[in-house]
C-alpha positions in Angstrom: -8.9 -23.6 -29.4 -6.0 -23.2 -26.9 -7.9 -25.8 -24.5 -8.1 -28.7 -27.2 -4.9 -28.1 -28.1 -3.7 -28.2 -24.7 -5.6 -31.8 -24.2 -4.1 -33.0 -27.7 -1.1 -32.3 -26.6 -1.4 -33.7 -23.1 -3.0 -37.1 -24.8 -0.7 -37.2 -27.6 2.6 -37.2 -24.3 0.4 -40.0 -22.7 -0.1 -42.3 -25.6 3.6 -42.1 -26.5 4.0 -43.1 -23.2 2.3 -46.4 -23.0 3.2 -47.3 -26.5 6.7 -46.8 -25.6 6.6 -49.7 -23.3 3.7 -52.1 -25.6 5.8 -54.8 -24.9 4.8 -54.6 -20.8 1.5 -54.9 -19.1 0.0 -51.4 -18.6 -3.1 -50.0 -16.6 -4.8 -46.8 -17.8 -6.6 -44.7 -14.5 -8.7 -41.7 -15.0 -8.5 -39.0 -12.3 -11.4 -37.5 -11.2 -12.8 -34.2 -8.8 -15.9 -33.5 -7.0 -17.5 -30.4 -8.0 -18.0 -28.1 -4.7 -19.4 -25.1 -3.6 -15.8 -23.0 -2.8 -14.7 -19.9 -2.7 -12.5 -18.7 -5.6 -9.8 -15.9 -5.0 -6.7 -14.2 -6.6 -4.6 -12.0 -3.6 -1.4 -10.7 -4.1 0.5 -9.5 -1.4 3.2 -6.9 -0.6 4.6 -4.9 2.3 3.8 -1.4 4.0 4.2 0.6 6.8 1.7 1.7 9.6 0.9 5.7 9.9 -1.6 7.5 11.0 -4.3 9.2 8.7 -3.6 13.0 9.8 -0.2 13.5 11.1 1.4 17.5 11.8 4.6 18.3 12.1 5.2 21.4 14.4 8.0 24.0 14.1 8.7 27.3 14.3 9.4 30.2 12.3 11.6 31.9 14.3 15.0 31.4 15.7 15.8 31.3 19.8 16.1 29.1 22.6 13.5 26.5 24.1 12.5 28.1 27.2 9.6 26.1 28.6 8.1 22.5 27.2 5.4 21.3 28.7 4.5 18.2 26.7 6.4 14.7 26.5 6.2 11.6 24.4 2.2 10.2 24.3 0.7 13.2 25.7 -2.6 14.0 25.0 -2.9 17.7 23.7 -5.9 19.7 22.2 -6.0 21.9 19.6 -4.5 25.8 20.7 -2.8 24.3 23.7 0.4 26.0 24.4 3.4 23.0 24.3 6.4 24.8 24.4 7.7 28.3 24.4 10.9 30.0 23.4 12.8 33.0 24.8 11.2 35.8 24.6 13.5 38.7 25.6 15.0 39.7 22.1 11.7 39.3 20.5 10.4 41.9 23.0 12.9 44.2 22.2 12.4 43.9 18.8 9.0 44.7 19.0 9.6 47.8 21.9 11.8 49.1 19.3 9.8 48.7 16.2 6.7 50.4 18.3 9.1 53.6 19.4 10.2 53.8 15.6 6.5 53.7 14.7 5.9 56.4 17.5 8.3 59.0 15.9 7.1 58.1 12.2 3.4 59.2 13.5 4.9 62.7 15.4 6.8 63.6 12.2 3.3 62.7 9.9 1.6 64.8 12.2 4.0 67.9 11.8 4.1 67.3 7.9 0.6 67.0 7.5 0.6 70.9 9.4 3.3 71.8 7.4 1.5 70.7 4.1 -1.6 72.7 4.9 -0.2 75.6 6.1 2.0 75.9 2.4 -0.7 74.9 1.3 -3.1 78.0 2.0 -0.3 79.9 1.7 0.1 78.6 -2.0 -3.5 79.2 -2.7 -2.8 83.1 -1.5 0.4 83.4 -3.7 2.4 84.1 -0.9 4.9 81.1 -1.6 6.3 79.9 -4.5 5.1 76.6 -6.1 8.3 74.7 -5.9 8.5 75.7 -2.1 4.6 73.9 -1.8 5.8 70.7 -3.9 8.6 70.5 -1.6 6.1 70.3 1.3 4.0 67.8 -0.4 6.6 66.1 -0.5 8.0 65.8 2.6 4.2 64.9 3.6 3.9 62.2 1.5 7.1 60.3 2.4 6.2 60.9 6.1 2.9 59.1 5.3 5.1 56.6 3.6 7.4 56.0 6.6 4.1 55.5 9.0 3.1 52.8 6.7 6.4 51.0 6.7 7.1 51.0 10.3 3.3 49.6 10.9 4.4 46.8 9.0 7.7 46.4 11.1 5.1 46.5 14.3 2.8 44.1 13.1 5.8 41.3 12.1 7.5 42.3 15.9 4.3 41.2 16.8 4.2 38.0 14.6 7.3 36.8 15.6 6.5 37.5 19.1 3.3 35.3 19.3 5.5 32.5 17.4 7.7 32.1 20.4 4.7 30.2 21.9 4.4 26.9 20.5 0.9 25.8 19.9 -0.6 22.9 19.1 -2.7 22.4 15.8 -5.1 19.8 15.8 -6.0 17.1 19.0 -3.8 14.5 19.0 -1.1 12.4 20.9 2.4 13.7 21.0 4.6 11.0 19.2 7.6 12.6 18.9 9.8 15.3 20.8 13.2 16.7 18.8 13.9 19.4 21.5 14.9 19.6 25.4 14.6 22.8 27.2 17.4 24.9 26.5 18.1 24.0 23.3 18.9 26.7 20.1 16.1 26.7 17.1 17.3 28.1 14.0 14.7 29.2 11.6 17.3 30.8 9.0 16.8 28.3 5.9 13.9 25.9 7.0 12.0 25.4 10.1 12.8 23.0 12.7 10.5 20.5 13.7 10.1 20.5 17.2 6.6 17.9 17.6 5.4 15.4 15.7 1.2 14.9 16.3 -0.8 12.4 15.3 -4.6 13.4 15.3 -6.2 9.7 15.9 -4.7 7.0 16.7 -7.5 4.7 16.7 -7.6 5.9 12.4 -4.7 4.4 10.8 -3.2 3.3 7.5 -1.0 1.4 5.6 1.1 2.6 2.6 1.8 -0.8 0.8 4.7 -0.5 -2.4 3.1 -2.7 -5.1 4.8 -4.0 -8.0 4.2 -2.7 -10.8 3.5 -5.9 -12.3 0.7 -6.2 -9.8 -0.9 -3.0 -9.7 -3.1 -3.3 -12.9 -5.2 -5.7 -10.3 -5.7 -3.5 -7.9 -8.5 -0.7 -7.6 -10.6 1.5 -4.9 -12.4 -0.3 -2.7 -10.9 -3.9 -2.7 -11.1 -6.0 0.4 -7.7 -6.4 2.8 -6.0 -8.7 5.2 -2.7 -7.6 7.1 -0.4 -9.2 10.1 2.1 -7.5 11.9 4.8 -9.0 13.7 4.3 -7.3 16.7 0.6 -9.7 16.6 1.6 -12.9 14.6 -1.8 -14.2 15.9 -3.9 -11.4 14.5 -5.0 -10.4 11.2 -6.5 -7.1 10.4 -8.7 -6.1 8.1 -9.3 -2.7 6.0 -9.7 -2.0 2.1 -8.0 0.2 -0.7 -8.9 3.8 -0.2 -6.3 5.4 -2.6 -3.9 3.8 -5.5 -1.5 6.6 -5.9 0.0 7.1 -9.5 3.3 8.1 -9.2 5.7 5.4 -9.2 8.7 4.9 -7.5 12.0 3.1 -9.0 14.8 1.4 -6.1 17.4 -1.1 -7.8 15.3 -0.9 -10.9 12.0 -2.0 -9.6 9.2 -0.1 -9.6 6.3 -0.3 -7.6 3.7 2.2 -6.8 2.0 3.7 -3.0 -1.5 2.0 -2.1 -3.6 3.5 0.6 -4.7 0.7 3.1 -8.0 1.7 5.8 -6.7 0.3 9.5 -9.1 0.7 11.7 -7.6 0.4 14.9 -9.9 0.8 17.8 -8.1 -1.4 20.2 -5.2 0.8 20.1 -2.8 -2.2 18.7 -1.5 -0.8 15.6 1.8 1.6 16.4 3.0 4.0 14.0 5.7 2.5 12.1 5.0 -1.0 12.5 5.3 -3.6 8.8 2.6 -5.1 7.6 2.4 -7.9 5.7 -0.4 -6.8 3.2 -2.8 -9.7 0.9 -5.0 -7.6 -1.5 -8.3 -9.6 -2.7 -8.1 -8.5 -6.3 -10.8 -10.7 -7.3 -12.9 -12.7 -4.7 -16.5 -14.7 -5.0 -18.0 -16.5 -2.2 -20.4 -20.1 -2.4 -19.9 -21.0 -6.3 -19.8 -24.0 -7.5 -16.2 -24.9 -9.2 -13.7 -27.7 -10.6 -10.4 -27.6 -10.7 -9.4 -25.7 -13.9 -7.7 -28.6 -15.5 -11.4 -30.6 -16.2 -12.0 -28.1 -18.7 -8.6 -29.1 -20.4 -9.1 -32.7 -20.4 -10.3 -35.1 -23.4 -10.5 -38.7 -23.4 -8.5 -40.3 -25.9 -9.4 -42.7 -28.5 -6.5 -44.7 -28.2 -6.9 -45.2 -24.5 -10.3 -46.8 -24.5 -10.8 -50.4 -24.0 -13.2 -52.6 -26.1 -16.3 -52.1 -24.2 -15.3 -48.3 -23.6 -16.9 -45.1 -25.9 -17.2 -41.1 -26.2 -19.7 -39.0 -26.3 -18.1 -35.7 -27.2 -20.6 -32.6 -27.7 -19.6 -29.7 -29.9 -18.8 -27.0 -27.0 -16.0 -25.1 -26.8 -16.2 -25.3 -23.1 -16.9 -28.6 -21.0 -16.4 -31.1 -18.8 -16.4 -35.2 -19.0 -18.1 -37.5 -16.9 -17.1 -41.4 -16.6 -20.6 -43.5 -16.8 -20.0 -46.4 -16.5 -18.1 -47.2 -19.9 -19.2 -44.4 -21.2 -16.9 -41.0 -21.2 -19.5 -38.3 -22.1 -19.2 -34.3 -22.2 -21.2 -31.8 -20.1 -21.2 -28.5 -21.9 -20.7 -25.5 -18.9 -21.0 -21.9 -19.0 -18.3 -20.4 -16.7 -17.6 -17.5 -14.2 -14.5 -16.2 -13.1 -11.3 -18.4 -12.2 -8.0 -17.9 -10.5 -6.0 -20.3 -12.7 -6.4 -23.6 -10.1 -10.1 -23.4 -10.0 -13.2 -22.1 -12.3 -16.4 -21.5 -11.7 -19.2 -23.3 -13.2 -22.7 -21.4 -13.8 -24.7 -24.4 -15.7 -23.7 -27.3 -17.0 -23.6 -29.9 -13.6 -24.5 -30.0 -10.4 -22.8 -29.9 -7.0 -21.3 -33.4 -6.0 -20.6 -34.6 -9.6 -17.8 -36.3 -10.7 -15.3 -34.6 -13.6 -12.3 -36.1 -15.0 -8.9 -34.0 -14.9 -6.4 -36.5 -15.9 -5.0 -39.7 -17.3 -2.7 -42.1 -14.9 -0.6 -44.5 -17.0 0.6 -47.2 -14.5 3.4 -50.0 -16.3 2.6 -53.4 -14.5 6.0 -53.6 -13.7 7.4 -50.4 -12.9 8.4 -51.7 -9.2 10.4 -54.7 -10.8 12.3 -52.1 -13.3 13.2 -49.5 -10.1 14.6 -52.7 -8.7 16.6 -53.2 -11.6 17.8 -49.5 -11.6 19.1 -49.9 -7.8 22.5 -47.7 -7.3 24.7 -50.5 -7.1 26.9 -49.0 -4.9 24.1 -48.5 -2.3 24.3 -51.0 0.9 21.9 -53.7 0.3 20.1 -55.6 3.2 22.0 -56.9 5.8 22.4 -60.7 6.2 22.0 -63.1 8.9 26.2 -62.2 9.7 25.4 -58.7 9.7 27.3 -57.5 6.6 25.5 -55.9 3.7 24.3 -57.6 0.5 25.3 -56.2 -2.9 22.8 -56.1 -6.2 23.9 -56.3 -9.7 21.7 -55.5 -12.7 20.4 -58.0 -14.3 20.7 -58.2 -18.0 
């Protein structure tokens, strides 16, 4: 298994150690951890940017010049209120004319449709000829034609009329004005914004850009902590509402949109603000756990003193325990780990002891630092004040 191997390996480095230097005084330590009840995490972290949840922008679709505005930045509007109105005197006309253009469509309808009857008996008594009562027809049928058409140009007059007053969509705060009073709107290829909305302010979000090495961790629902700078004191809390799947590429990295809850009742999250964003991909609460490197340990053979043994057990996964002289193995079952610490479902108790290392100490190490002194470093200062020099010894 990749764990024995590991501990082979991590033996076999030790015991080349200590028998590298046989010829000096060496003391063998075992390092040992407390099994505790902790929590066990994995988080990854990233940046977004505040918004709100609904946010409208409002245009126009017609062209002309601001007349009246009657909101500012942060007012408070409701939905239907009128914030801002354009010049209305061309529109007018456009809709007096398209009305008196309708008005002689309908006189001339009302003179064919006589004409068409009266051909039309006339037709029936043989009096006229038919060519001279399709001609009537006709001329009846493209008056009805012409009515139609300039009921249309009426009704967009009208249209275009009622869009030079500037309404507001939904309640919300106004968070952004583009236009002064007085100002030219031109609708010709796209429409102008002239408001920007935002329905709630107290409902927020956070689009975070994850990496797309990161985003196979992350999923609906998952718990959130974020600080702004604006508040380094603060941390706020939502979860993953939405993990968008289209990716975006800058400079060759890719990362993809995350939807981030912000409940922001106080009022201290501002549109736009960065947040520094920790995801809780995987979080559990009260478990017991060791440090991840017990279950990689094994005692060595090699290492033991006379009066020392093992007592290995024939689990894939466990843990050793120091009795006395005794090194014996606790087969665990385990939960989930974060790579530093794993958690143990059976196996030992809170409070025991595990080993997670060896600590090879040479007796003297201190005396052989000593020895490898820079020489050209000052030594201590004698009783005249100037420095003492050490040589190696050989």
């Amino acid at each position: 298994m990749k764990i024995n191997l590991l501990s082979t390996a991590f033996v076999c480095a030790t015991c080349l150690v200590i028998l590298a230097g046989c010829s000096k005084k060496s003391t063998v330590s075992y390092v040992t951890s407390k099994a505790q009840i902790l929590d066990i995490k994995t988080t990854i972290t990233a940046t977004g940017t505040i918004e709100p949840v609904t946010q409208v922008e409002v245009g126009t679709q017609v062209s002309g010049i601001i007349d009246k505005i009657y909101v500012d930045y942060n007012s408070i509007v409701k939905k239907g209120q009128v914030i801002a109105e354009l010049d209305k005197t061309n529109l007018v006309s456009e809709l007096t004319s398209a009305q008196s253009n309708l008005a002689n469509a309908q006189s001339n309808l009302n003179y064919q449709t006589s004409n068409f009857n009266r051909y039309k008996t006339l037709y029936e008594k043989g009096l006229v000829s038919a060519n001279d009562f399709e001609s009537a027809r006709l001329t009846y049928q493209q008056a009805q034609a012409t009515v139609k058409v300039q009921t249309q140009n009426v009704q967009k007059a009208r249209t275009n009329l009622g869009y030079a007053t500037i309404t507001a969509p939904i309640d919300g705060v106004v968070l952004n004005r583009a236009v002064e009073e007085g100002q030219t709107v031109a609708s010709s290829f796209s429409t102008p914004t002239l408001f920007t909305i935002a329905q709630d302010l107290t409902d927020m979000r956070v689009i975070a850009n994850i990496d797309e090495a990161d985003i196979g961790g992350v999923a609906e629902g998952q718990r959130v902590t974020f600080s702004v700078d604006a508040y380094p004191d603060d941390t706020f809390e939502g979860s993953i509402t939405q993990v968008r799947q289209e990716a975006t590429t800058e400079s060759n990295v890719v990362t993809y949109e995350v939807v981030i809850s912000a409940p922001n009742n106080d009022l201290k999250l501002k549109p736009g603000l960065t947040a520094n964003v920790t995801i809780y991909t995987m979080e559990k609460n009260n478990v017991l756990a060791v440090p991840s490197k017990a279950l990689r340990f094994k005692p060595s053979d090699k290492l033991l003193t006379k009066d020392q043994t093992i007592e290995d057990c024939e689990s894939p996964l466990k843990v050793w325990k120091q009795e006395n002289n005794v090194f014996k193995a606790y087969p665990v079952q385990t939960g989930i780990s974060n790579g530093t610490l794993t958690e143990i479902v059976s196996g030992i108790k809170e409070g025991d002891m595990v080993l997670t290392e060896i600590s090879a100490t040479m007796a003297d190490e201190q005396d052989d630092a000593s020895q490898n002194r820079n020489p050209f470093m000052p030594g201590p200062r004698n009783r005249r004040g100037q420095n003492n020099k050490t040589s190696n010894s050989k």
